[in-house]
C-alpha atoms as a printed R data frame, in Angstrom:
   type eleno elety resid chain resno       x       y       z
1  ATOM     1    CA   UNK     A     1 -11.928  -7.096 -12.113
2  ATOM     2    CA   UNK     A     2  -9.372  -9.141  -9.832
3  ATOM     3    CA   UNK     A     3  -5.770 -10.148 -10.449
4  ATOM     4    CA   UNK     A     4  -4.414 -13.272 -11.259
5  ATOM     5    CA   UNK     A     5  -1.202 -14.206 -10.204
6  ATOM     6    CA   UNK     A     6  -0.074 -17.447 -10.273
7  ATOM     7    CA   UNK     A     7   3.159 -18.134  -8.878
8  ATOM     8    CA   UNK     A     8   3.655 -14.535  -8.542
9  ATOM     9    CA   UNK     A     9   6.406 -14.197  -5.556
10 ATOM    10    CA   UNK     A    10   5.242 -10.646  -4.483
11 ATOM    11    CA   UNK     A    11   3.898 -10.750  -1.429
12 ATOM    12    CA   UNK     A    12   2.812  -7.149  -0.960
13 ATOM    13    CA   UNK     A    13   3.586  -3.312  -0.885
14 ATOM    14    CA   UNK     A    14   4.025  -0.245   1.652
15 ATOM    15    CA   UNK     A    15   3.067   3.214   0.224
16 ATOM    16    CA   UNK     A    16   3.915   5.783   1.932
17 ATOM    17    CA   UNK     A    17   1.869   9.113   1.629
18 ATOM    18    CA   UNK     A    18   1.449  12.854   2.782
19 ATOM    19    CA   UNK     A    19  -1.822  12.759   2.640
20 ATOM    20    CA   UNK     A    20  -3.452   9.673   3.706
21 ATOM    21    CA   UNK     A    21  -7.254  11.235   2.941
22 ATOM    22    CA   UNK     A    22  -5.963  12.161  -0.516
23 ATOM    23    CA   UNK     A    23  -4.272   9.112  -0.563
24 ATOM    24    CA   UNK     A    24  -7.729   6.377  -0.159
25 ATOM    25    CA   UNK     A    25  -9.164   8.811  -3.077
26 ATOM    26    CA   UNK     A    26  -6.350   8.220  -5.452
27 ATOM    27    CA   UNK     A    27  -5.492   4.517  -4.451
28 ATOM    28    CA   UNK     A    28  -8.871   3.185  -2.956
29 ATOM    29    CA   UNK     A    29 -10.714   3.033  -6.146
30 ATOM    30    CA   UNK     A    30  -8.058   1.734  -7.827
31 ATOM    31    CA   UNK     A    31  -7.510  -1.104  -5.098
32 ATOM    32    CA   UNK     A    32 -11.187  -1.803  -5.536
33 ATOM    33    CA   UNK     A    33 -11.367  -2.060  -8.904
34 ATOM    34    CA   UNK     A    34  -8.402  -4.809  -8.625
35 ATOM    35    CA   UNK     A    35 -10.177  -6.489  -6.157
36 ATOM    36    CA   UNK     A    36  -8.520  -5.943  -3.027
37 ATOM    37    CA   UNK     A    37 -10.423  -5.289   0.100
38 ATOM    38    CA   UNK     A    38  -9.726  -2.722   2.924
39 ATOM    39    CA   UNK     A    39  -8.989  -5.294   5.849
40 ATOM    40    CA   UNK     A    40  -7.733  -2.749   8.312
41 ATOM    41    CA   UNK     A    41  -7.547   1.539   9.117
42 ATOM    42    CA   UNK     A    42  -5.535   3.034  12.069
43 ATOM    43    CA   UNK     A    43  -4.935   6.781  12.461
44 ATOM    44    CA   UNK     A    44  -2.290   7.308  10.101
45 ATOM    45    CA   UNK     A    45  -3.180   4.066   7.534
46 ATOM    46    CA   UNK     A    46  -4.691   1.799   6.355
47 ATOM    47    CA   UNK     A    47  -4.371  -2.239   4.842
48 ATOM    48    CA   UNK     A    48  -5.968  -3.939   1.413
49 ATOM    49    CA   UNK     A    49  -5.563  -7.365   0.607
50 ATOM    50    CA   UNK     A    50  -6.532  -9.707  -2.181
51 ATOM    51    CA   UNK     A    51  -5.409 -13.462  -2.445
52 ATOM    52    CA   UNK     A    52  -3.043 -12.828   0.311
53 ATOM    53    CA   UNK     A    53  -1.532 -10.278  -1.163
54 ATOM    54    CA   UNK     A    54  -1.688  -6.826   0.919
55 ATOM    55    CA   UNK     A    55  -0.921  -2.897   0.181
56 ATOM    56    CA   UNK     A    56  -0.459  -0.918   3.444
57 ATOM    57    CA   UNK     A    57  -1.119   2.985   2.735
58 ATOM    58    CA   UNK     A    58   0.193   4.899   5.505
59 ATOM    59    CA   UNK     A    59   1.198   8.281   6.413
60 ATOM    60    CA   UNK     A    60   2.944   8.034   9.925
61 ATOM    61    CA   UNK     A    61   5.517  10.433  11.669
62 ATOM    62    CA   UNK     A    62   8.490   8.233  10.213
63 ATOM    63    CA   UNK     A    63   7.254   9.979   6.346
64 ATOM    64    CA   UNK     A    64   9.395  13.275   5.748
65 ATOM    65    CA   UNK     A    65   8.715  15.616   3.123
66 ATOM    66    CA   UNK     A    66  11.992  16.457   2.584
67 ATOM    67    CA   UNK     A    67  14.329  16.703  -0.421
68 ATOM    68    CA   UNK     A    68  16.448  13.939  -0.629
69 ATOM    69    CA   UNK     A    69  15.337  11.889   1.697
70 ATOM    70    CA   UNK     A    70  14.839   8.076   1.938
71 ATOM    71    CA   UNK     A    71  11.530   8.629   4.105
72 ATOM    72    CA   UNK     A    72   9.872  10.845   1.361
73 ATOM    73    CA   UNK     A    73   6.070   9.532   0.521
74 ATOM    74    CA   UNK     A    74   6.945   7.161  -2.129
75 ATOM    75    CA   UNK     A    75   6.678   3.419  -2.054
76 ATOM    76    CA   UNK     A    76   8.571   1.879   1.154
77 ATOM    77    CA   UNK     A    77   8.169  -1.522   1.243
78 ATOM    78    CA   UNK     A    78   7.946  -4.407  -1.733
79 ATOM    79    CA   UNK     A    79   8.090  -7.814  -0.227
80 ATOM    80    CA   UNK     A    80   8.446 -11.443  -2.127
81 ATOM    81    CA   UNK     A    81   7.528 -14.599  -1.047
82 ATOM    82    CA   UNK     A    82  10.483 -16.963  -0.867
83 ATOM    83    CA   UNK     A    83  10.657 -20.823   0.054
């Protein structure tokens, strides 16, 4: 299975997570199954692209689980392609 976007402006996506091991079990299959490919780990993340579009999942020291709070795990980043 692979998406097809044509002309799609979205150029890719930041999740941030608690749990980055739980995280590649929910999300990695998923990402597979749409055809992205894992391009890139580090200690606290990870990168998938597909067609030059990417999905970083990451859990670094800047994600708070606090209430309220803009650095919650959630997504963090949606970027378009303009020009």
């Amino acid at each position: 299975m692979t998406w097809q976007l044509p002309d799609m402006p979205w150029d890719g996506s930041e999740l941030w997570v608690a749990d980055l091991a739980a995280a590649r079990v929910s999300w990695g299959w998923l990402l597979g199954r749409l055809g992205y490919v894992r391009q890139d780990t580090w200690s606290v993340g990870e990168s998938w692209s597909q067609h030059g579009l990417y999905v970083v999942l990451e859990a670094g020291p800047d994600v708070l689980d606090a209430p309220h709070e803009r650095r919650r795990p959630g997504l963090n980043h949606l970027a378009f392609m303009a020009g």
